[in-house]
N, C-alpha and C positions, 0 to 999 in steps of 0.2 A: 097838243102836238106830241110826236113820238118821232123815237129812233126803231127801225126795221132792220133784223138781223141780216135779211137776204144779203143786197151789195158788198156788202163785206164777208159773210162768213158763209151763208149758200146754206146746203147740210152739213155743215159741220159745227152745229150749236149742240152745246149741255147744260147743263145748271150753274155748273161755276161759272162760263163762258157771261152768261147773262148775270149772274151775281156780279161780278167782274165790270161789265158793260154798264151796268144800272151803279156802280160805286164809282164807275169812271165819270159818268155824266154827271152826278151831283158835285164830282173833286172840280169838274172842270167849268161848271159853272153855266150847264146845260139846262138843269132844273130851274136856278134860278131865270132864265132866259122863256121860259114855259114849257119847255118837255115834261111830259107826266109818264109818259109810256115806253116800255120794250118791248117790239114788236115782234114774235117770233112767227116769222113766214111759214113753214114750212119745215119738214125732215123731223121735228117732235114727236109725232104719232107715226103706229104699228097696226094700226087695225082700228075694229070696229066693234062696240059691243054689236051683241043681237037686237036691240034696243035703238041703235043707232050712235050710240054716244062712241066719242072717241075717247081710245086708249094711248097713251102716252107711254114713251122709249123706257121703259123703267130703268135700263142701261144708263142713258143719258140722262134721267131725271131722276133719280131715284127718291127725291122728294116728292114727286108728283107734279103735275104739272099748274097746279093753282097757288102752290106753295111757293118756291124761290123767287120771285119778283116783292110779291107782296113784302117778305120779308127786307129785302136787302132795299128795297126802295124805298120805302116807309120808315127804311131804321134811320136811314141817314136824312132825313126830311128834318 
């Protein structure tokens, strides 16, 4: 089961935003409940490689975009 950035925050997600969100859901007892996941819809990505692969808002992510979940989710697990 997951929470999805859309309904709440649309494009207006960043990394803290979801560090924040993934630390909310374990204080509040969401994880324990079966949430595993943050779902980020949407407004992350800026293009395309040539390749096909998407690039991620370095703006808004400056960690990348495989990096902040892992972390903040996992730590508090």
């Amino acid at each position: 089961m997951g929470w999805n950035s859309w309904n709440k925050f649309q494009c207006h997600v960043d990394e803290n935003l979801l560090r924040q969100t993934a630390d909310a859901m374990v204080q509040s007892g969401m994880k324990d409940a079966g949430y595993q996941y943050v779902i980020i819809d949407d407004c992350w990505q800026v293009s395309r490689e040539k390749n096909g692969n998407i690039v991620a808002d370095a703006e808004h992510f400056p960690s990348g975009i495989k990096k902040p979940l892992p972390i903040t989710f996992t730590a508090k697990v």
